[in-house]
N, C-alpha and C positions, 0 to 999 in steps of 0.2 A: 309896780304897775300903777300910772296913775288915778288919783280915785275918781277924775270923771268916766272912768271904762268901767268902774264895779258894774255886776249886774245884779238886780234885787228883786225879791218878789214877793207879794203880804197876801199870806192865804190868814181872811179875817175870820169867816163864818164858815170854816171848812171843818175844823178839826175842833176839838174839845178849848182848846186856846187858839188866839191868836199868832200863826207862823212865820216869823220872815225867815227865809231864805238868802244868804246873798254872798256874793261870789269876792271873799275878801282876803281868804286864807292863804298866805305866803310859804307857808311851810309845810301844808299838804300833797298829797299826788293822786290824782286816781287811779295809777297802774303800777303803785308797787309792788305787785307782782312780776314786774319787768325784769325784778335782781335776778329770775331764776333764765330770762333770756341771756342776759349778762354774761350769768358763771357758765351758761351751756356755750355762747362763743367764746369764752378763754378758755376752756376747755378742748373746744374743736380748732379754735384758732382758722374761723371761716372767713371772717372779717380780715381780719390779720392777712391769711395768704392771698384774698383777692387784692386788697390794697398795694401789696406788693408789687403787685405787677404792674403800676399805675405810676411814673413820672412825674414829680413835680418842677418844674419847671418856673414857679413862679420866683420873684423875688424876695429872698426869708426875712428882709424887713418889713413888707408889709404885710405879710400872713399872720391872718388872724387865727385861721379854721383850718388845721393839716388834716390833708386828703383823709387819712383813716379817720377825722372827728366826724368829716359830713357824710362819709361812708357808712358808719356806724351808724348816726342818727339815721339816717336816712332808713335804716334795713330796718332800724327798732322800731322807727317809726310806723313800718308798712306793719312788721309784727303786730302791731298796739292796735292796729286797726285804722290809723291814721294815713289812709293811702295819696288822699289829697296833698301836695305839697303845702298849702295852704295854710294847714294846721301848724305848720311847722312858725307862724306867727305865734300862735298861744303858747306851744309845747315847750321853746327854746329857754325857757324859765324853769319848766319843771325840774323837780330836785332829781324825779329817779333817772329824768334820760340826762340830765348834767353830770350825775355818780356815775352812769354806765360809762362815758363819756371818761371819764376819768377828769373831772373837775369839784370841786367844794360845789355840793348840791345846796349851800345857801347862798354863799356870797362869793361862789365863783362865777366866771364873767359867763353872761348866757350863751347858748350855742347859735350854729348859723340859722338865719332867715331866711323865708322863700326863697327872694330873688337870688342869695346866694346858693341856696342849695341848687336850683334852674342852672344857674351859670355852672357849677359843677357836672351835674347830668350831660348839657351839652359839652362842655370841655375833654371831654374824652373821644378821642380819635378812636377810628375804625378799626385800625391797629390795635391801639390796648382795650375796645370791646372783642378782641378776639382773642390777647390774650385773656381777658377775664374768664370769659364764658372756657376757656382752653383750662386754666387754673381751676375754676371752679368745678370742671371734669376729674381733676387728677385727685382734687381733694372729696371729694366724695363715692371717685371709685375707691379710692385706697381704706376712706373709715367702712366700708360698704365690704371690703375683701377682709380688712383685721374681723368680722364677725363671722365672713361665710368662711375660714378655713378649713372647718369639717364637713362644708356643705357638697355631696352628691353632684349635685346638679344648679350654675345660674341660668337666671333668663333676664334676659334682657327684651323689656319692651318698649319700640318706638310709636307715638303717637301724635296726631295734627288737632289741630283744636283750630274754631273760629275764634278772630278777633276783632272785632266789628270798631269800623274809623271814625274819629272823635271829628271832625272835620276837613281840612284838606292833607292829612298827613302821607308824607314821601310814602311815596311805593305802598300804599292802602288804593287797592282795585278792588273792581265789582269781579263777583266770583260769583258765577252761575249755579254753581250747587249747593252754595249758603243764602243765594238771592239776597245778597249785599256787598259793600266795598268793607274789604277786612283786611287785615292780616291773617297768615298762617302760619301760627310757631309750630315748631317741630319740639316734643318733649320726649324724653329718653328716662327709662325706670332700670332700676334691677333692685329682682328680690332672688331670695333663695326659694329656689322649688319646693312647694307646698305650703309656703309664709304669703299671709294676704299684707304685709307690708309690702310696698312699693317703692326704693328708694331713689329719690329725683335725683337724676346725676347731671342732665344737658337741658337745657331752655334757650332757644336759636328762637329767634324773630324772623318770620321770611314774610317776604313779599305775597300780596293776595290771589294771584292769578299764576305762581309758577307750581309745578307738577307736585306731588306729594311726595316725588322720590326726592327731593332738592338737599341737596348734604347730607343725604343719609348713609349710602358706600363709604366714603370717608370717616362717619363717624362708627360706621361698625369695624372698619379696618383700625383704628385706634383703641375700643373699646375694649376688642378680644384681644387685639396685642398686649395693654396694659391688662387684662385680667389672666389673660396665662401665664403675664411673668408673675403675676402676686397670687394666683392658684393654681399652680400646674396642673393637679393631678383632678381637676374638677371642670364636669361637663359644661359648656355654653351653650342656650336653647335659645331664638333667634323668635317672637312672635310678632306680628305687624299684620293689618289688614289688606283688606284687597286694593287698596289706593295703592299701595307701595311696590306692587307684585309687578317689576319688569324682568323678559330673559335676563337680561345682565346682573340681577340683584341676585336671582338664583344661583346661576353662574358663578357669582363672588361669595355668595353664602358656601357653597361647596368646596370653592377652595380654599377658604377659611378654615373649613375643616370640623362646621358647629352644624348642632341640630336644629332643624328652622322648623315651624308649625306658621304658614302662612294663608290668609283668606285668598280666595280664587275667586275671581267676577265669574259671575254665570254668561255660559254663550249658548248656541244652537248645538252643536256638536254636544257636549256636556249635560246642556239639559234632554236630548235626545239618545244619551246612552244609561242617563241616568234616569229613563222611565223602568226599569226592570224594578227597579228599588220601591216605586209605588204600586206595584200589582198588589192586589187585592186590600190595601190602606184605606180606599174610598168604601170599599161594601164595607168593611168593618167598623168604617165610620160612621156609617150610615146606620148600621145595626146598631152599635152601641150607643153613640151620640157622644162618645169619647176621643179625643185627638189619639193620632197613632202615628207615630215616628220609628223609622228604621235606618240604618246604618249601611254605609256598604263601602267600597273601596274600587278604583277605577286605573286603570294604568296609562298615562295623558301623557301626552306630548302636541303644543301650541306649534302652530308652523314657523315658532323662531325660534323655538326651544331649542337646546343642542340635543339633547335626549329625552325618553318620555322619562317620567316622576311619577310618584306614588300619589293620589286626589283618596282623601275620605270624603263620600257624601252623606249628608244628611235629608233621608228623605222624608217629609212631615206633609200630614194631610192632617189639616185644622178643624175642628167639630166646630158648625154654625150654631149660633146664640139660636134657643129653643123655638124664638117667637121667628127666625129665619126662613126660608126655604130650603130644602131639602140640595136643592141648585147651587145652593151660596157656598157648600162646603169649598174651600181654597186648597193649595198647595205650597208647599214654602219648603224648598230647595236647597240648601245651601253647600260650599264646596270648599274646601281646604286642600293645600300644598306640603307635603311634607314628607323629611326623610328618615322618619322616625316609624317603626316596626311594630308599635304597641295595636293591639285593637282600634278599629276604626272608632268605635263610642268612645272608648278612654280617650285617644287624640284629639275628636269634637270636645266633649265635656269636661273632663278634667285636664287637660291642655291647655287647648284655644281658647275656651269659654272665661277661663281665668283672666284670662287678657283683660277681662270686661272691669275689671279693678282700677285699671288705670284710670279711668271714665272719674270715678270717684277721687282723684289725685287731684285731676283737672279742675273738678266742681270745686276743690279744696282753696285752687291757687284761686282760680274765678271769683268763686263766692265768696271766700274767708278773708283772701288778700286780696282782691282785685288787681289779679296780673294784665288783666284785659285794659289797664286804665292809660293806654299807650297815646296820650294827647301832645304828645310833644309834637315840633312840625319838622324836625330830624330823625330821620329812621335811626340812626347810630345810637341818641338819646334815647330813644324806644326800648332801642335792645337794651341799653345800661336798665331801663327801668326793669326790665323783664329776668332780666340778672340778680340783683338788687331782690327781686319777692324770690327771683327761686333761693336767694339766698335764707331769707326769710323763713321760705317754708321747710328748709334742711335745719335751720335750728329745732323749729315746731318738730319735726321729727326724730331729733336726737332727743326730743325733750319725751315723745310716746315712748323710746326704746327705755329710756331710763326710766317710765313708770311703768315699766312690764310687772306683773303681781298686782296692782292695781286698777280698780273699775275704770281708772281714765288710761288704760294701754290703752285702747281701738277709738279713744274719745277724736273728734273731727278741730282740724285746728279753731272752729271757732268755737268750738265746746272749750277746749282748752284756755282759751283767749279769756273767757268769758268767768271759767272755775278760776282761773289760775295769776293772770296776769290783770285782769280791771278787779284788783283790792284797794282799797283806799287805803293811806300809810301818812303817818302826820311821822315829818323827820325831824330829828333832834341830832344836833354835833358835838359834840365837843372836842378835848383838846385829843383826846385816845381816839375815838371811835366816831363813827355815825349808827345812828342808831333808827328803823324803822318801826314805826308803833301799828301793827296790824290789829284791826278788830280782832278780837274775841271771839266774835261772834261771826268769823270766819266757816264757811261750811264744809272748805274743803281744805281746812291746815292742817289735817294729818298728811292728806297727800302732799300739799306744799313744803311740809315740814320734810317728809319723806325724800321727795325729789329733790332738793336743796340740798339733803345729807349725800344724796349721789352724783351732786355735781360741787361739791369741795367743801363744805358749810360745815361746822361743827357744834356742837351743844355749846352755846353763850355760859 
């Protein structure tokens, strides 16, 4: 780096001495903690099977950067917290993502540049964003079944999220029920019944303004097919909100053959058969000054339905804040689909309400990784980007599974990021080994130590 880019800074009268500060060090990193990203993708080999699917087509004399180098950075990159392409100016020096990389982290040649890594993003055809996204399904239902094969029961749940438009980007519309022009990815989970893990298997990019149902039949007709051939003999539970709920989607849930717990939009009919369930809620409310909910079960059929179905409602009348009226007490309603037998409350609460986990998946990709950073002016490129972090965040999560026993199991990927992966590490080479020199005074290298022996590492 040349030295007119040092940056420097003299805190004179701050501290007990005199501090300067300055940004000179060649052989440092701030996130060697990235090795334990590293050994979790050779490990999983996620990088590996997306890249495969990906053509090159270029001519191999003037390739500098083969597809899986800016595939890689790119995914560690988001990992690292480095979502902006941008960064990818400073970082292409660093030793740890040069090592991941698989090059001499001091005097191997640097990796790609923004505008290179841009031209890659856009270089991928709609085609191979589809097989990506198709690849990155089979490879995380499969690690996802080697763990559920004694499990009872999966579920699979599908979810929409906003993704609000970076400026005129393709197929970013105004969407009336987010009061913005967005996108709306469709994301797809499965855990095993009763595990508050959640594990991301699909990330699709759609367009702002089509239905919530948009590729979602299709991907449940693939999902259950590949999970019955890798777990025969174990149940599929099907959960999804009231956006998704069309005749046709029950219709195919059914002959599927899976258990479905689905949300019901409230109508007139519904909400007028399901007044029985609030009789005497309101005087009790009223007496106690406590909310009071009750359960109950309805037998429905929609004028497009082929048959009536089993509806559990939930009937809740809300206690007003004390300084309220007495008039203000509310009512709160709500109705579920399902062909599942258990009590009406078990199917609400310990069911459907579980669903509410995925919410937390989202915040994950959102906040931790910024999945939502879709500025490209190519919807195709979009999706690679949104591909690329769900990549990202199935490392984060093979990295939770592997510190199960550990206070960082349930830790959130940017707790993780922050214990595990931003450590500072001065590299040293030689002719054997590379060698990272992590503080000491590290706070969380037991765990690091730990998870590093359970992803290939051995005592030095």
């Amino acid at each position: 780096m040349p030295e007119s880019t040092r940056q420097s800074a003299l805190f004179k009268d701050v501290f007990s001495k005199p501090v300067v500060a300055t940004f000179d060090a060649d052989a440092l990193t701030s996130d060697g903690g990235l090795l334990l990203i590293g050994a979790v993708d050779r490990k999983t080999q996620l990088t590996a099977r997306l890249c495969g699917v990906l053509p090159d087509e270029r001519q191999e004399g003037k390739v500098v950067h083969t597809l899986f180098d800016l595939l890689r950075q790119r995914i560690y990159a988001i990992a690292a917290g480095y979502a902006d392409g941008n960064d990818a100016k400073a970082l292409r020096s660093d030793p740890a993502f040069k090592l991941l990389c698989d090059r001499d982290p001091l005097s191997g040649p640097d990796l790609a540049s923004q505008p290179t890594l841009s031209r890659f993003e856009h270089s991928v055809s709609g085609r191979e964003a589809v097989a990506m996204g198709r690849e990155f399904e089979r490879h995380r239902i499969e690690a996802f079944a080697a763990r559920a094969a004694k499990a009872r029961r999966v579920v699979i749940d599908l979810d929409g999220t906003e993704d609000p438009a970076h400026g005129q980007q393709t197929f970013a519309f105004f969407n009336g029920f987010y009061d913005s022009y967005c996108f709306l990815p469709l994301l797809g989970f499965l855990c095993i019944d009763g595990e508050s893990e959640q594990h991301l298997f699909y990330a699709r990019l759609r367009p702002g303004v089509k239905s919530s149902g948009r590729g979602v039949i299709p991907l449940l007709r693939r999902t259950v097919a590949r999970l019955r051939t890798l777990l025969p003999h174990t149940k599929v539970l099907v959960r999804m909100d009231a956006g998704f709920v069309t005749p046709h989607l029950l219709d195919v849930l059914e002959e599927l053959g899976v258990e479905y717990v689905l949300g019901l939009p409230a109508n007139c009919v519904l909400l007028r058969r399901s007044k029985r369930f609030l009789r005497g809620l309101r005087k009790s409310v009223r007496k106690t000054g406590r909310s009071r909910r009750r359960y109950g079960v309805l037998s429905y059929a929609a004028k497009k339905w082929s048959h009536k179905r089993r509806v559990v409602v939930k009937a809740e009348v809300l206690a007003p804040p004390s300084s309220a009226p007495k008039r203000a007490i509310k009512t709160n309603v709500r109705f579920v689909v399902t062909n599942l037998r258990a009590g009406p409350r078990h199917v609400y609460e310990s069911v459907y309400c579980a669903r509410g986990d995925s919410e937390n998946r989202i915040k994950e990709l959102k906040g931790d990784l910024e999945m939502d950073r879709t500025s490209c002016t190519s919807f195709t490129a979009n999706q690679v980007r949104v591909l690329m972090t769900a990549a990202a965040y199935a490392l984060f999560q093979e990295m939770r599974l592997e510190l199960k026993g550990t206070e960082l199991a349930d830790a959130q990927v940017g707790t993780l990021r922050l214990r595990l992966l931003k450590i500072a590490a001065r590299v040293v080479r030689s002719v054997r080994r590379v060698v990272f020199h992590l503080p000491r005074s590290c706070a969380n290298a037991a765990d690091w130590a730990r998870l590093a022996a359970r992803v290939g590492a051995t005592t030095a």
